[in-house]
N, CA and C atoms as a LAMMPS dump frame, in Angstrom:
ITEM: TIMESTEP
0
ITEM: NUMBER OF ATOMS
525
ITEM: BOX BOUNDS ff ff ff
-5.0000000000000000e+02 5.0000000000000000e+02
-5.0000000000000000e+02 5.0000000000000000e+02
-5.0000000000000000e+02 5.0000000000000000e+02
ITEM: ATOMS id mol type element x y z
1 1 1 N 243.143 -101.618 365.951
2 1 2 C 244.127 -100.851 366.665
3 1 3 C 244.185 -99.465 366.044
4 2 1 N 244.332 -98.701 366.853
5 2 2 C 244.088 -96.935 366.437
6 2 3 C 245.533 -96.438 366.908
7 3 1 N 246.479 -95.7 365.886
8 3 2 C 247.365 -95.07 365.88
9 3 3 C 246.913 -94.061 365.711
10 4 1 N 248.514 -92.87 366.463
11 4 2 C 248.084 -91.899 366.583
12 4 3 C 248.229 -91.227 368.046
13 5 1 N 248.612 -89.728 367.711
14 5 2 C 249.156 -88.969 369.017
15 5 3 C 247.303 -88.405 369.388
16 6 1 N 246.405 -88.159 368.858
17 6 2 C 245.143 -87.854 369.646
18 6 3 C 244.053 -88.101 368.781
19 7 1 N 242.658 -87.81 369.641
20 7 2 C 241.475 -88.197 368.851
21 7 3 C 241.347 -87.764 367.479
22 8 1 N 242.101 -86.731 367.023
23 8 2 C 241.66 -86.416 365.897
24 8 3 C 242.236 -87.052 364.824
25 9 1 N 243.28 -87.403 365.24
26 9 2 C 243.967 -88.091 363.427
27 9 3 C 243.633 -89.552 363.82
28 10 1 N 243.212 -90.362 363.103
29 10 2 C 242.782 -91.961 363.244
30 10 3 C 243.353 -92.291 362.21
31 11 1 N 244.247 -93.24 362.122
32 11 2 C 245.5 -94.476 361.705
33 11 3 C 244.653 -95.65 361.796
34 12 1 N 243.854 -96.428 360.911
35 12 2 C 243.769 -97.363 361.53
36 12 3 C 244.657 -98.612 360.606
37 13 1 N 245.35 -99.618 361.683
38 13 2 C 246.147 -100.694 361.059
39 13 3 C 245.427 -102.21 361.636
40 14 1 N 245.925 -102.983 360.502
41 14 2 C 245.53 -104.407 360.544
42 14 3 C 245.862 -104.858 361.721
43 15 1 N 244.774 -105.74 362.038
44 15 2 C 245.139 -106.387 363.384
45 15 3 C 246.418 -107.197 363.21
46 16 1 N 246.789 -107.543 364.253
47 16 2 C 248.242 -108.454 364.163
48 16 3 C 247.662 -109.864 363.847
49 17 1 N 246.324 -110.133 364.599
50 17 2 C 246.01 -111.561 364.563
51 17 3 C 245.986 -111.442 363.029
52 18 1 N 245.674 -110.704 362.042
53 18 2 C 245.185 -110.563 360.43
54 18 3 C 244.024 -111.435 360.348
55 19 1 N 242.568 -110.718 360.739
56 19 2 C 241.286 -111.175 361.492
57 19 3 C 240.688 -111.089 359.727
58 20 1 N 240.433 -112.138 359.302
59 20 2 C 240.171 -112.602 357.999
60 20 3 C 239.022 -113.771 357.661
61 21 1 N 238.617 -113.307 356.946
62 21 2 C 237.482 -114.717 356.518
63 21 3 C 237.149 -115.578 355.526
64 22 1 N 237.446 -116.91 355.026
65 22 2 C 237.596 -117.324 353.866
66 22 3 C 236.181 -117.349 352.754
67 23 1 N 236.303 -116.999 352.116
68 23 2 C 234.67 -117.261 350.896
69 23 3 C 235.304 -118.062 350.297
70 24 1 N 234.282 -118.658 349.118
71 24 2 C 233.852 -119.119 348.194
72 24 3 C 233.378 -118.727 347.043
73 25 1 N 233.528 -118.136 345.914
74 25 2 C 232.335 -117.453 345.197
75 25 3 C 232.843 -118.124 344.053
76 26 1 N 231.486 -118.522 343.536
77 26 2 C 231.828 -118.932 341.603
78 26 3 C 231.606 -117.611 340.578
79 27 1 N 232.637 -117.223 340.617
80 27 2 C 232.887 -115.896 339.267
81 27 3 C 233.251 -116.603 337.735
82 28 1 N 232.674 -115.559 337.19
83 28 2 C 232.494 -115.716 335.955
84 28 3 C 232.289 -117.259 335.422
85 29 1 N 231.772 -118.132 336.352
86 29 2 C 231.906 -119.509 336.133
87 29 3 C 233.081 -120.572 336.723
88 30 1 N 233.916 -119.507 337.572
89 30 2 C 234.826 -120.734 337.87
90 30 3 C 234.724 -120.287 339.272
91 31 1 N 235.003 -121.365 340.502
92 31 2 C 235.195 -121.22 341.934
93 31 3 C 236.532 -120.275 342.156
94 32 1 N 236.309 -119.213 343.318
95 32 2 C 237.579 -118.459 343.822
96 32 3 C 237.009 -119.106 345.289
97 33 1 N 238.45 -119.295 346.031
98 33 2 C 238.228 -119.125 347.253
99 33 3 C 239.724 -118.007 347.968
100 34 1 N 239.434 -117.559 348.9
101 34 2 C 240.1 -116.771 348.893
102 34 3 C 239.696 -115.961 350.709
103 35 1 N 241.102 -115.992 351.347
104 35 2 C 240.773 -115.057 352.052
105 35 3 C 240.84 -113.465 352.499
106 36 1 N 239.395 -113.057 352.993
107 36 2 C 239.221 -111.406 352.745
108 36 3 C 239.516 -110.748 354.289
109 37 1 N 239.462 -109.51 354.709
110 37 2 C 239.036 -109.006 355.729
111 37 3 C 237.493 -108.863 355.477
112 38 1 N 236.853 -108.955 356.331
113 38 2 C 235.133 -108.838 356.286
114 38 3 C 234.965 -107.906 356.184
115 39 1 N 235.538 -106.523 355.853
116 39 2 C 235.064 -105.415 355.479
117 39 3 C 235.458 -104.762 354.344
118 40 1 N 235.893 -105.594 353.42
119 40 2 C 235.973 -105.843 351.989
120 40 3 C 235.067 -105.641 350.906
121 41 1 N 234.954 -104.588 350.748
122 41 2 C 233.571 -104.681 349.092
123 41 3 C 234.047 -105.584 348.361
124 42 1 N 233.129 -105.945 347.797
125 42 2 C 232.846 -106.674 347.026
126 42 3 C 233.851 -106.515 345.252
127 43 1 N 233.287 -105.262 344.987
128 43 2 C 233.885 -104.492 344.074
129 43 3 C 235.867 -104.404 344.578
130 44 1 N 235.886 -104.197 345.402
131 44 2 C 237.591 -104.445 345.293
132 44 3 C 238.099 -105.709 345.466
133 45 1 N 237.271 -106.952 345.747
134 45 2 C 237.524 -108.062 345.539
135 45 3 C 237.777 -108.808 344.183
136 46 1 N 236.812 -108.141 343.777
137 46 2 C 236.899 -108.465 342.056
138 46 3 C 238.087 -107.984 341.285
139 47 1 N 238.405 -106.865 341.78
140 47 2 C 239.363 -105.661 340.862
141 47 3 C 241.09 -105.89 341.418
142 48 1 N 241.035 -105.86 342.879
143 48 2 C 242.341 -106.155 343.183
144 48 3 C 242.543 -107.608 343.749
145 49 1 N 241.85 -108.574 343.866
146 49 2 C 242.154 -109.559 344.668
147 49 3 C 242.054 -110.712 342.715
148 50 1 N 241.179 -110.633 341.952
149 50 2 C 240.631 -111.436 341.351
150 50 3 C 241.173 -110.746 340.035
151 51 1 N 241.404 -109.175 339.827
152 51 2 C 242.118 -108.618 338.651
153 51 3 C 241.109 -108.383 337.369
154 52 1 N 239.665 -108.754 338.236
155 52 2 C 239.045 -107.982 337.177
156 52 3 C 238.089 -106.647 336.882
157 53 1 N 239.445 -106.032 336.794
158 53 2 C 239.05 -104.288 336.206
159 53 3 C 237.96 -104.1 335.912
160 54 1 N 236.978 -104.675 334.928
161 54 2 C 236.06 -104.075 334.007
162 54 3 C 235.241 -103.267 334.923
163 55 1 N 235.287 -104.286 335.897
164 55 2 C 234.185 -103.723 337.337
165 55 3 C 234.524 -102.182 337.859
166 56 1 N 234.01 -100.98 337.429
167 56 2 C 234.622 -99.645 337.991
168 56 3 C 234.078 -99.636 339.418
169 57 1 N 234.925 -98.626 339.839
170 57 2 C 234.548 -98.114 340.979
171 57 3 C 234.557 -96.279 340.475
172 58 1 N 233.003 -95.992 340.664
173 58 2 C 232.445 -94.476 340.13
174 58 3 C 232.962 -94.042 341.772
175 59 1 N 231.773 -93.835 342.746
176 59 2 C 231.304 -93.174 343.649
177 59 3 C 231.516 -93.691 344.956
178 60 1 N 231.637 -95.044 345.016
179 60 2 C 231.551 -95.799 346.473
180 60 3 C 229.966 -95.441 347.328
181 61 1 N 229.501 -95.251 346.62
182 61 2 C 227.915 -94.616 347.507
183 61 3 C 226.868 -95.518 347.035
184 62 1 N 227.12 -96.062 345.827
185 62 2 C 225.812 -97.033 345.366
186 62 3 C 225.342 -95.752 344.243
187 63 1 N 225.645 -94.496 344.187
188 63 2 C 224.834 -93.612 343.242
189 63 3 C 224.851 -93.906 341.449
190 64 1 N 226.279 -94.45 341.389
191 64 2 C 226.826 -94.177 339.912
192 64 3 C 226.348 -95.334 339.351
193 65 1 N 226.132 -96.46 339.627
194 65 2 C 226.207 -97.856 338.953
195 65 3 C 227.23 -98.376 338.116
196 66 1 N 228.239 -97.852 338.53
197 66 2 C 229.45 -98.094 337.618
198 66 3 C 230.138 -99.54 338.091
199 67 1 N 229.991 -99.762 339.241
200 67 2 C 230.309 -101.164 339.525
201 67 3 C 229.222 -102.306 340.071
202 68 1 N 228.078 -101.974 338.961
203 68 2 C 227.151 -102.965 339.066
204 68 3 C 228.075 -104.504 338.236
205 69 1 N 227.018 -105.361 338.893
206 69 2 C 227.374 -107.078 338.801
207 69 3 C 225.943 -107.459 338.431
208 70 1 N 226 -109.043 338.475
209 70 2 C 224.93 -109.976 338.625
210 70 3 C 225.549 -110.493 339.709
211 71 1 N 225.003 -110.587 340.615
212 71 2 C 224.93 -112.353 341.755
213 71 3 C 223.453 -112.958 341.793
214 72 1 N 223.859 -114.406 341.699
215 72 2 C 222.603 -114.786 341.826
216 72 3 C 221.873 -115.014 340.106
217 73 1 N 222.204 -113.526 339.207
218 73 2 C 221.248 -112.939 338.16
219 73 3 C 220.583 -111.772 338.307
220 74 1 N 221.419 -111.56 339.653
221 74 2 C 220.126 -109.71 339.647
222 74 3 C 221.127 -109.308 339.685
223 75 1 N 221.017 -107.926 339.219
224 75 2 C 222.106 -106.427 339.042
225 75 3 C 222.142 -106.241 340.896
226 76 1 N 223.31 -105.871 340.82
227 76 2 C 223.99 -105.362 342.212
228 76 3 C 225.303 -104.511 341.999
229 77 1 N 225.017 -103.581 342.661
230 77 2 C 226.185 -102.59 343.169
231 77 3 C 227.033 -103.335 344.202
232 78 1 N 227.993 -103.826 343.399
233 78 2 C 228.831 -104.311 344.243
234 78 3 C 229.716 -103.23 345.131
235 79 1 N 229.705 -101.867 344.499
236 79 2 C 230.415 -101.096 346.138
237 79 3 C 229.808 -101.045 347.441
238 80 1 N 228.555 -101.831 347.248
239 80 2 C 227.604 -101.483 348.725
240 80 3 C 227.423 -102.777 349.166
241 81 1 N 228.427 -103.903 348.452
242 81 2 C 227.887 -105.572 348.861
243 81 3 C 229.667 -105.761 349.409
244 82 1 N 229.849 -106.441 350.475
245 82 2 C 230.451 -107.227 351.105
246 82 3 C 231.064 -108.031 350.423
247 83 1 N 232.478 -108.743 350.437
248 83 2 C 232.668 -109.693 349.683
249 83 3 C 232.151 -110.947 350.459
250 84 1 N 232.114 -110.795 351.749
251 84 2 C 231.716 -111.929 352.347
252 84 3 C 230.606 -112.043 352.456
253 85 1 N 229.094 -111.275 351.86
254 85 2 C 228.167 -111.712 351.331
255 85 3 C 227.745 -112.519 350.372
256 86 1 N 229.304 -112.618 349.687
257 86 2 C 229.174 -112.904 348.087
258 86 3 C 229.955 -114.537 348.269
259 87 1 N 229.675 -114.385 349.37
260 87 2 C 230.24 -116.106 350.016
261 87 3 C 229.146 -116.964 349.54
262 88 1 N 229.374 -118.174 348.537
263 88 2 C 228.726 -119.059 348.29
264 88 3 C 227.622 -118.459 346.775
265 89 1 N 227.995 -117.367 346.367
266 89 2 C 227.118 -117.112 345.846
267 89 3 C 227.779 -117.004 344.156
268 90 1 N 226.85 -116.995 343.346
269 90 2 C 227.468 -116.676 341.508
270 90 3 C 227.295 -115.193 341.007
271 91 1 N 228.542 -115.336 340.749
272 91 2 C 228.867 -113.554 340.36
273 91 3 C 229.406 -113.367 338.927
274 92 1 N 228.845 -112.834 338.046
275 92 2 C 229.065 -112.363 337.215
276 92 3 C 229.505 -111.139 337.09
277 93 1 N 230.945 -110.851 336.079
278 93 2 C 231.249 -109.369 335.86
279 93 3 C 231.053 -109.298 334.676
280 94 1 N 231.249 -107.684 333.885
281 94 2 C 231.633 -107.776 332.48
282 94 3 C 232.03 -108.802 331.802
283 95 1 N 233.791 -109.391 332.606
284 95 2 C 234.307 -109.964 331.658
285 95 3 C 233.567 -111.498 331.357
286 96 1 N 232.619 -111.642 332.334
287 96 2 C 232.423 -112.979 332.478
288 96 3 C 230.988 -113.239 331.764
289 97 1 N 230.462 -111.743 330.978
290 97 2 C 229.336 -111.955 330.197
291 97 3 C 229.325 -112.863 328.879
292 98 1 N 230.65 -112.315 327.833
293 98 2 C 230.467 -112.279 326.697
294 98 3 C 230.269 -113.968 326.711
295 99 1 N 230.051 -114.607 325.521
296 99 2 C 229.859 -116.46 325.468
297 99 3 C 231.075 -116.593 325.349
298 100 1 N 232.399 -115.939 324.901
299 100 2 C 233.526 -116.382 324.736
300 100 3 C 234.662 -115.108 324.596
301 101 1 N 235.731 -115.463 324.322
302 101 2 C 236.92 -114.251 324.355
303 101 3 C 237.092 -113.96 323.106
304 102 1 N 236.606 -114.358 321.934
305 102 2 C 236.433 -114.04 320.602
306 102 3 C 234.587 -113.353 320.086
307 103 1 N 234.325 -113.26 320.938
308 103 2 C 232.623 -112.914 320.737
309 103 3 C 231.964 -111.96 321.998
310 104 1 N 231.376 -111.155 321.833
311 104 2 C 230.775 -110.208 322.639
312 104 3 C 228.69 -110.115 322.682
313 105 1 N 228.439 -110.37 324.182
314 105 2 C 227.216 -110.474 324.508
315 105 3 C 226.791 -110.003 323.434
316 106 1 N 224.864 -110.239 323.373
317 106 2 C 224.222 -109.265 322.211
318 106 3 C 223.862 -107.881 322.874
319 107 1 N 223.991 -107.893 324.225
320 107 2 C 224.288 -106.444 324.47
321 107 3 C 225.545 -105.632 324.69
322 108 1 N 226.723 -106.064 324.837
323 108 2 C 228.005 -105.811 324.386
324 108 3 C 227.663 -105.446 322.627
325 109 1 N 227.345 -106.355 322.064
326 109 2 C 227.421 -105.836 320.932
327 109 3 C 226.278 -104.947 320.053
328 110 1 N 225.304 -104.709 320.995
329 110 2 C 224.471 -104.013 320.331
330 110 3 C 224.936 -102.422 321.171
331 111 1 N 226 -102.418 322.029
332 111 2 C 226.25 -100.785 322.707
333 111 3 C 227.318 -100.35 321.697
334 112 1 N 227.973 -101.489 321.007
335 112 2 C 229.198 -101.073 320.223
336 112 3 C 228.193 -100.653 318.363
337 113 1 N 227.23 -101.262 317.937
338 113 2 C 226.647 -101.132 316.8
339 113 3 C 226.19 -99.753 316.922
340 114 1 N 225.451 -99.217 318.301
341 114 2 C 224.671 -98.18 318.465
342 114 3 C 225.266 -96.855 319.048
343 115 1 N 226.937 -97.337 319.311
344 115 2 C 227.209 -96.012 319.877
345 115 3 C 226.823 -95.457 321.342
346 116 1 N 226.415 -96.628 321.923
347 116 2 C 225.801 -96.852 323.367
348 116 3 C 227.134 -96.328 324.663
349 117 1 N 228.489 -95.53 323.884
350 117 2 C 229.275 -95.091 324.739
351 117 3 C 230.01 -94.48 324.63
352 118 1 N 230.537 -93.159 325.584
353 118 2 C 231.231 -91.907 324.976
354 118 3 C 232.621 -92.662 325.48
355 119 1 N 232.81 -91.815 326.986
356 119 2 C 234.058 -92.284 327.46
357 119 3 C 234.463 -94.088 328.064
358 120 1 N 233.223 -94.122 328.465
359 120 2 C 233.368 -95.915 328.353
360 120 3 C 233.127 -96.306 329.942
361 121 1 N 233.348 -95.233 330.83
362 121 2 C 233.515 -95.715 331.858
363 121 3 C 232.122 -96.25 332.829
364 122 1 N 231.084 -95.587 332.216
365 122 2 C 229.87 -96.181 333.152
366 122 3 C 229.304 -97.74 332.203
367 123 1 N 230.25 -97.93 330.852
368 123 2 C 229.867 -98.617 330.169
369 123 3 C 229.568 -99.732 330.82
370 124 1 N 230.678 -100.445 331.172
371 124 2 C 230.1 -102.248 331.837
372 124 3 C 229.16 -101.972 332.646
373 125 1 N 228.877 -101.101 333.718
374 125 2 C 227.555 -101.12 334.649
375 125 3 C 226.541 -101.107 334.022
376 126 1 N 226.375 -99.91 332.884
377 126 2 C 225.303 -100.015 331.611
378 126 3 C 224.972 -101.287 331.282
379 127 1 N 226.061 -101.776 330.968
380 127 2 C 225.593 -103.421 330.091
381 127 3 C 224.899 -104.078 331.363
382 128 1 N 225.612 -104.38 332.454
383 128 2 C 225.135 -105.435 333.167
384 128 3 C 223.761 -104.74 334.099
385 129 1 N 223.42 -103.549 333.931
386 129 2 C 222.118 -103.17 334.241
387 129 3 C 221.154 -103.24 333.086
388 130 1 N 221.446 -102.746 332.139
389 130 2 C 220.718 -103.479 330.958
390 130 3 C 220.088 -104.808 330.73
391 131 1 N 220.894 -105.634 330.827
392 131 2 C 220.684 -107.476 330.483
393 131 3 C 219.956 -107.762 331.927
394 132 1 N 220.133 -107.356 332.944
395 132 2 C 218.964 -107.549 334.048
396 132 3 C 217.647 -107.002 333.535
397 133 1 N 217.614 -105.34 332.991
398 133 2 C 216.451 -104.914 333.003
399 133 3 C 215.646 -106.262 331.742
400 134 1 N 216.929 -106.227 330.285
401 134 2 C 216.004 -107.398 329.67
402 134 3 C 214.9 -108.73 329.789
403 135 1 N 215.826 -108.663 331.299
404 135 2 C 215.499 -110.752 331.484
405 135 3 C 214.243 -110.184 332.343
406 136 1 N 214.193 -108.987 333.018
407 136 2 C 212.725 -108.633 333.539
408 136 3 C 211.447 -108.314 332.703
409 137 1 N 211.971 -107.325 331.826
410 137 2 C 210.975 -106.887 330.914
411 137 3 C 211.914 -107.038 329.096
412 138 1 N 210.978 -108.378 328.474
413 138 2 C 212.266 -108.405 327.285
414 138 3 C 212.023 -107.527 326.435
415 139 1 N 210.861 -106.018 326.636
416 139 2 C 210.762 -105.732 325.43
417 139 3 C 210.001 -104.074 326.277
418 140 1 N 210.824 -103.431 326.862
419 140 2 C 210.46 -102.407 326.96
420 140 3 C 210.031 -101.422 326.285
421 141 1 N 209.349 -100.177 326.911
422 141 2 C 209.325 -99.398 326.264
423 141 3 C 210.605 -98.322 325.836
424 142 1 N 210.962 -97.559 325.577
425 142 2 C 212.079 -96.106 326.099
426 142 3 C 212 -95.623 327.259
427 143 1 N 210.55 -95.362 327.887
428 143 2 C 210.38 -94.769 329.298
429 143 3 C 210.796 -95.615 330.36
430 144 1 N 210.379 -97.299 329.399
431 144 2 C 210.787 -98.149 330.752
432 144 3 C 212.665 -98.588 331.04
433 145 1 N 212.724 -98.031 329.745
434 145 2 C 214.497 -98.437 329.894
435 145 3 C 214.945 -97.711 330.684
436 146 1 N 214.716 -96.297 330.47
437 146 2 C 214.901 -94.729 331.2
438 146 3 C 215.132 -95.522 332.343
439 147 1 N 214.026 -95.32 333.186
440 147 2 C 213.733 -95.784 334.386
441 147 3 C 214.416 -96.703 334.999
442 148 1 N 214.466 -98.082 333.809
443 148 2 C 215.075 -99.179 334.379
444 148 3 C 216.883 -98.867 334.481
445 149 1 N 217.216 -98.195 333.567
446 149 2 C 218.365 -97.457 334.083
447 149 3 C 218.732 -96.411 335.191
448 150 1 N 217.815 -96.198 335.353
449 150 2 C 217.711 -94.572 336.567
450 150 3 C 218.929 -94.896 337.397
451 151 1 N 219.17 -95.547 337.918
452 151 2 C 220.359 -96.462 339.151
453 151 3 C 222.058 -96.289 338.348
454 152 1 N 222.201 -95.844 337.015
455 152 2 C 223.441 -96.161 336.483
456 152 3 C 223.242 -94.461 335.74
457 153 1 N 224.582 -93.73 336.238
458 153 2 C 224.877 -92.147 335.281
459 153 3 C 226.063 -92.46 334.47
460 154 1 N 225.74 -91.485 333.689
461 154 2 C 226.195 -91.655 332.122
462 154 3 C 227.036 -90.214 332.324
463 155 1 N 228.263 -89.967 333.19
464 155 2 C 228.263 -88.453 333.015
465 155 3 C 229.038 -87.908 331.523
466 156 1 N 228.794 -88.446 330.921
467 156 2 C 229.296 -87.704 329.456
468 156 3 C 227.692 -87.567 328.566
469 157 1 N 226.554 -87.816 329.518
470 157 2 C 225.292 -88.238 329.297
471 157 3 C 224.928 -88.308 327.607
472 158 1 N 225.52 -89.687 327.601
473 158 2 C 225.496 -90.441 326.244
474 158 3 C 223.646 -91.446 326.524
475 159 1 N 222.967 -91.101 327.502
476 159 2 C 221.726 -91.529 327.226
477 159 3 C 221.005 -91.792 326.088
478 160 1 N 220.651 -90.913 325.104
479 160 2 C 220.388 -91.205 324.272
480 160 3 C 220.517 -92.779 323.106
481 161 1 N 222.08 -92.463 323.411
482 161 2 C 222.64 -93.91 322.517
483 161 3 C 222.254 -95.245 323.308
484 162 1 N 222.547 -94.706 324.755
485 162 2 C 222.188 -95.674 325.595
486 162 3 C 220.906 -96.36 325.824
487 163 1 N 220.276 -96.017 325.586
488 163 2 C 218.812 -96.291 325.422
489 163 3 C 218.099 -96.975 324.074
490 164 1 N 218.819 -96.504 323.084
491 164 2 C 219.019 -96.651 321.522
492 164 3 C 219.38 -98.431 321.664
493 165 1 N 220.498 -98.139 322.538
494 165 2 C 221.266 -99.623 322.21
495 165 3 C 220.512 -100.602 323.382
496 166 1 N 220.068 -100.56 324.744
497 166 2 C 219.179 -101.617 325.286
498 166 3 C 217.794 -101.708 324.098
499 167 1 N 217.206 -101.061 323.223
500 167 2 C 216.006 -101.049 322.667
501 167 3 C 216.439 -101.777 321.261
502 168 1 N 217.353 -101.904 320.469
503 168 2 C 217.811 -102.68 319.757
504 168 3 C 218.192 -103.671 320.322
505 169 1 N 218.564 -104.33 321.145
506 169 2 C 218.931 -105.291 321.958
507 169 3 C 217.714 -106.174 322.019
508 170 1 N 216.926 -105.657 322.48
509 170 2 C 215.029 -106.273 322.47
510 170 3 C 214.605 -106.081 321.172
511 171 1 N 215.025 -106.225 320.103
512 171 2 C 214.379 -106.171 319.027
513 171 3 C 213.574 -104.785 318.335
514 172 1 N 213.928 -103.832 319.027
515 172 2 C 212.984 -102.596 318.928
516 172 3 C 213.855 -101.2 318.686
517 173 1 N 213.107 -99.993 318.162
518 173 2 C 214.035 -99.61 317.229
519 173 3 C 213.384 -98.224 318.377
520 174 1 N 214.762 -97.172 318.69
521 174 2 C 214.235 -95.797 319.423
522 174 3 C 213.522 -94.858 318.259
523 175 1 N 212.198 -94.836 318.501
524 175 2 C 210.907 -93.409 317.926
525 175 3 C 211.767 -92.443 317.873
């Protein structure tokens, strides 16, 4: 329904029916079910429906990687995924990396050893684009981290550290 005295200003409000669709998704290991409007990112499902923050929202364009995930196990920009894609499927956020609430991933903890972050905010996308690029290639080069990061900005461009800390992570030390 479109409110509004003419074409130019567009109001748009919830249908009355409240035209909704139920998912399923196993986050961080436990089942949510929950109903969405189908035009729901993904990323605000997590953040306002489910309350977990860590997940930023940079850009809404897919550019920043600030609200990358795992589903499945592959890195995803969840501002460009649907929540009702994410129907039936396993989603991992930040919070749902570390092994426990007293202990932090070995890439959580190798960004905190290395200084892998200025202001913090592209941080969780970092991590969870990182630990994908690992499980692809466990032992990159620097060029290939580069790269394998290309998808996630750093605008306080803390690269350096960032790169430092996926390459200690693999056992390997930045030249």
């Amino acid at each position: 329904m479109v409110l509004g005295a003419d074409a130019s200003s567009f109001i748009f409000a919830r249908d009355e029916k409240g035209d909704t669709v139920e998912i399923s998704v196993t986050v961080n290991g436990g089942t949510k079910s929950d109903e969405v409007e189908p035009r729901t990112l993904l990323v605000y499902y997590l953040r306002e429906e489910l309350g977990l923050t860590g997940t930023n929202v940079g850009c809404d364009t897919s550019s920043c990687g600030a609200c990358t995930v795992h589903v499945n196990g592959e890195s995803v920009k969840s501002c460009t995924m649907l929540a009702v894609q994410a129907d039936g499927q396993d989603v991992v956020t930040i919070e749902g990396l570390a092994p426990s609430a007293t202990e932090l991933h070995p890439m959580q903890e190798s960004f905190r050893e290395n200084h892998g972050l200025q202001c913090g905010y592209c941080t969780p996308g970092m991590v969870m684009a990182a630990c994908s690029l690992l499980k692809e290639n466990p032992s990159p080069t620097e060029i290939e981290v580069r790269e394998g990061l290309e998808g996630n900005l750093c605008r306080c461009t803390g690269y350096h550290n960032i790169v430092k800390s996926v390459l200690a992570c693999s056992g390997q030390d930045l030249l």
